[in-house]
N, C-alpha and C positions, 0 to 999 in steps of 0.2 A: 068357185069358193076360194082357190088357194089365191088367186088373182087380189079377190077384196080384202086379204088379211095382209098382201106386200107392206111391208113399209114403206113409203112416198116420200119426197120432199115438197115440202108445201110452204112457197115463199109468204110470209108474215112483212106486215110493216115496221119500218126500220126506225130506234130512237136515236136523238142524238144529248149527247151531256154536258148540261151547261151547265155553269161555275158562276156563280156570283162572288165578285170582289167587292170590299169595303173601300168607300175612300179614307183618306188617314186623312182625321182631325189637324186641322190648324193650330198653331199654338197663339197667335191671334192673326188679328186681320185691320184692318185699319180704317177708319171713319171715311166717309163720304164726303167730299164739298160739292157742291154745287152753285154756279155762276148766281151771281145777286145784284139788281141795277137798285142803291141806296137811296133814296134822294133825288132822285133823277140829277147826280153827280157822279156818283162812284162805284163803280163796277170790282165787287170784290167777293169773295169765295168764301159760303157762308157752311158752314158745318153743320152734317144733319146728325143730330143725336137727339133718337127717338128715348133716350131716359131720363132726358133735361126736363122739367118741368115751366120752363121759361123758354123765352128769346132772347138773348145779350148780345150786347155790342161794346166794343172797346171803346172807351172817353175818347179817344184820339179821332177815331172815324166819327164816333157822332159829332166832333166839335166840327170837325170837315163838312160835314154837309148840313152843318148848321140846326142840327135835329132841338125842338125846345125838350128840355129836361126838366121834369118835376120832381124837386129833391123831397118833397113830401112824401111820394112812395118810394120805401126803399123795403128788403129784403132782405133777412140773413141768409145768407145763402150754405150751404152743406154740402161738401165734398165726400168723394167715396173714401175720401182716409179720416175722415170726422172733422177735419179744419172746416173752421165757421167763418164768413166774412161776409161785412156788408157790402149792397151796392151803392151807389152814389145818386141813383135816386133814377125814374122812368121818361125813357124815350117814346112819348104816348102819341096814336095816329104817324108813327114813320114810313112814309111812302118807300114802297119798293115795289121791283116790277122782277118774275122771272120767266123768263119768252118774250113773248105777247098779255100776258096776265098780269095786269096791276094791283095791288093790294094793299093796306095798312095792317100797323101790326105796333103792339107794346112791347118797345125793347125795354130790358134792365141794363143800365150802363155798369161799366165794371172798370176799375180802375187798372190794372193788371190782369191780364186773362191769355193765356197759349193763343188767344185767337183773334180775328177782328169780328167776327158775327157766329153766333151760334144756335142753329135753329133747329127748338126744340118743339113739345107738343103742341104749342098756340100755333104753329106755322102749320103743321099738317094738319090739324084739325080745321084751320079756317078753309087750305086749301085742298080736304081730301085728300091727300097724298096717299100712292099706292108704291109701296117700294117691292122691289120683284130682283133678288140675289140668285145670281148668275153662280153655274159648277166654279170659273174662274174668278169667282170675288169679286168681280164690278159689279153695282147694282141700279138699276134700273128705274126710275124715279117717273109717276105720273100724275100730275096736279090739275086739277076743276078751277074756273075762275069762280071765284066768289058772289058774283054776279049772274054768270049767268053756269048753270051745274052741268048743262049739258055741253060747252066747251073746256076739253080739254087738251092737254099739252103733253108731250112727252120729253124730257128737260134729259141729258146726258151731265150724268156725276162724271169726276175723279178721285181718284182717289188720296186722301190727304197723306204727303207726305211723313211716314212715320218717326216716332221720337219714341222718348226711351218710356217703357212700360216696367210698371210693377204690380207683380201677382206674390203676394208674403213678402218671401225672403230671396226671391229670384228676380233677376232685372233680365230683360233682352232689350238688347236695339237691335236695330237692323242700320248697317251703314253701308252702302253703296260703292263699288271699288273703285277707284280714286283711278283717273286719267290716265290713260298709258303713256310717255313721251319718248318714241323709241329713237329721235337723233340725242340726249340726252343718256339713254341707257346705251346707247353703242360707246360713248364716250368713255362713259366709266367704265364700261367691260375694257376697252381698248387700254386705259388706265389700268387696269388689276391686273393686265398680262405682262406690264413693263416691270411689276414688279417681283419678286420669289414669293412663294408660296410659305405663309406663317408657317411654323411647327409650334404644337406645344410640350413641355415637359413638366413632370410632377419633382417636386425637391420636397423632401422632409426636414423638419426641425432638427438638427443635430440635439443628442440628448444633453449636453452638455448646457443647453441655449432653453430645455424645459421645465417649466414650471409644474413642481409634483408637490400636492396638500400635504400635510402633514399629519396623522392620526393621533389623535391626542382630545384629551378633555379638558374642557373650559374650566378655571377655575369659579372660585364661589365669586370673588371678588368681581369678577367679572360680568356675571350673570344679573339682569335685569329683573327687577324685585316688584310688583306692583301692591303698593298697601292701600288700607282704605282706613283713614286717621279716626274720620268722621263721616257720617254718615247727608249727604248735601241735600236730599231729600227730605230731613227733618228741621231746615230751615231754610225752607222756600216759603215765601208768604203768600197769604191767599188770597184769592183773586176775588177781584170784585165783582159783584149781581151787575153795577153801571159804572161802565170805565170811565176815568175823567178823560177830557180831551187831551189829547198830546201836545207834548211842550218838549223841545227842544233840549240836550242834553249833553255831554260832553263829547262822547265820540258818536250814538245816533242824532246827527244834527238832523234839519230838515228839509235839506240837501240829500244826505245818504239816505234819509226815508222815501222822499220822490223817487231817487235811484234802485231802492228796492221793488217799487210797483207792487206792493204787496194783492192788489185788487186787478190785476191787469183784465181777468176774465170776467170780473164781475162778478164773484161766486160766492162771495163774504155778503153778509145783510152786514148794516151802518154799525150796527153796535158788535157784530164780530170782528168787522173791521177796527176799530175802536180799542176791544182788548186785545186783538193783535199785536196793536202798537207797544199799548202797554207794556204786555210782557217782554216785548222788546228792548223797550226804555228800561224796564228795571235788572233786563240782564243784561246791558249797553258795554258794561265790559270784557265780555264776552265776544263780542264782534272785535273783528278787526278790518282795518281799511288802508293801513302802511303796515311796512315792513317791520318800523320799530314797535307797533301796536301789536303784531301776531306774538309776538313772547315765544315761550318754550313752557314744556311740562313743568308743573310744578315739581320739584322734588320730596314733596311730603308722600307724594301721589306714585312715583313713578326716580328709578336710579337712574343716574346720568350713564349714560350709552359710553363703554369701557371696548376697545382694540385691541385684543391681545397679543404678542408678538413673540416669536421666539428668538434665538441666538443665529443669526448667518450672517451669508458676509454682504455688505450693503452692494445693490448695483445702480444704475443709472438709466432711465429713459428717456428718450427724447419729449420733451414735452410736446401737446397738440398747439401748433399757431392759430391764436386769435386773430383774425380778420382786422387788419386795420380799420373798418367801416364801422365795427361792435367794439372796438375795445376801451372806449370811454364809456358804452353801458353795462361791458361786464364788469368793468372794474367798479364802477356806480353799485351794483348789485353786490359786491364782494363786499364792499363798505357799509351797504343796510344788513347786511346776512351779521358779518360781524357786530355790529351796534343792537342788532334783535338778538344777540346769544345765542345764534344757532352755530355757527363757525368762530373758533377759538385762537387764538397765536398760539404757532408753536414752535419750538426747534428740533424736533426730532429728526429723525435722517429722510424722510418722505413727509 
């Protein structure tokens, strides 16, 4: 009995403790290109971006391989920062090949674009595309030929060279470190040793040599006064239900109207456009387009701007030197400032 009550040891199976680690988020990661034979001319590195809603290609590559363009379709096209633009019209039936898989495809040509070809959802959708992103960022690309579904390709991406990105108010780039050239850097070390080693020192302004404000209160005279004689709101005149057409004026000519582009986004209908001008034309002197045309506040409205000075002893600074290259437009400038009444002759000691 005392035997079956011993305490024993009685080996049990053994656990072991594992730790699951999180990988740390990217802060981005950079598109895909993948090889593309255009035309059966030009082998060139077309971009997969599965959020495009199109194919494009740059005007420059499609003139190359002689793609025909139908400027009858075109597109606005919509950026992720809200900028709209048109295309230049479609690159329709453009033969490409990537592998051994031939295919056609409706590019949108683009005038300006980061890229020479950009392929979007008509590219994978015609050829099935299976993209398969790897722990280390490269992705994996598998396409069907369109012809026949049971051949398929396995096509090697790179990865597009990165530019500079923007998320808000935060920019990254990523730049690459720039070339080592170590007979070059031996040189200049060998150079920095022939010569002493800089020191710096701090010098303070002698008080003598500083300039201390002076507490003191502005006189009345001094002080800028804004009235209001009349009321300009009670003679403005009222606008018309149907604007007359625009006619030319003394300073909005119809010249400076072009150059306003008042309609550049198209967002005025005809007859907003129309009293726009209007009320332009009838407040025409109110713009200004030269120097002698800006004027200065009226003084019915507003005192003329008063400097008030006190009693010390006068000193002298060097003046800043004008650039020989500018000093025929500064001086130009000093002469319309004068002639608009903004700057005055004077003789005072400064």
């Amino acid at each position: 009995m005392s035997e079956q009550l011993r305490t024993r040891c009685v080996e049990a199976g053994t656990f072991e403790q594992f730790t699951t680690s999180h990988p740390e988020p990217d802060y981005s990661l950079p598109l895909q290109e993948v090889d593309i034979l255009v035309g059966s001319h030009s082998t060139e590195a077309g971009v997969i971006d599965p959020g495009s809603q199109i194919v494009a290609i740059q005007k420059d590559l499609a003139d190359e391989v002689g793609a025909h363009i139908n400027p009858d379709v075109c597109l606005e096209m919509q950026g992720a920062n809200s900028a709209t633009d048109w295309t230049l019209g479609c690159a329709e039936n453009l033969s490409m090949q990537i592998g051994n898989v031939p295919f056609k495809l409706h590019a949108h040509v683009l005038e300006n674009a980061p890229f020479q070809l950009l392929l979007g959802r008509p590219f994978q959708c015609l050829l099935l595309c299976n993209l398969e992103d790897k722990p280390d960022g490269h992705v994996d690309i598998t396409v069907h030929d369109p012809c026949d579904r049971n051949h398929k390709v396995s096509v090697p991406t790179k990865a597009r060279p990165m530019q500079v990105g923007f998320i808000d108010t935060m920019t990254y780039q990523v730049i690459s470190a720039p070339p080592r050239m170590d007979t070059l850097e031996r040189y200049v070390a060998a150079q920095a040793e022939s010569f002493p080693t800089p020191t710096s020192t701090f010098a303070y302004k002698k008080a003598a040599k500083k300039v201390h404000p002076v507490a003191t209160s502005l006189p009345e005279d001094f002080r800028i006064i804004r009235r209001h004689p009349e009321d300009p709101l009670l003679t403005l005149p009222p606008l018309p239900t149907h604007p007359p057409p625009f006619t030319p004026g003394t300073r909005l000519t119809q010249e400076h109207l072009d150059d306003l582009n008042l309609n550049h986004f198209n967002f005025l209908w005809p007859k907003e456009l129309k009293l726009a001008q209007h009320v332009l034309k009838l407040n025409e002197k109110a713009l200004a387009w030269t120097e002698d045309e800006r004027g200065q506040f009226c003084n019915d409205y507003f005192s003329p701007v008063k400097i008030p000075t006190i009693a010390h002893t006068p000193w002298v600074h060097k003046n800043i030197p004008i650039p020989t290259g500018i000093l025929d437009n500064v001086i130009d400038l000093f002469k319309k400032k004068i002639a608009a009444g903004v700057y005055e002759q004077s003789d005072a000691s400064y």
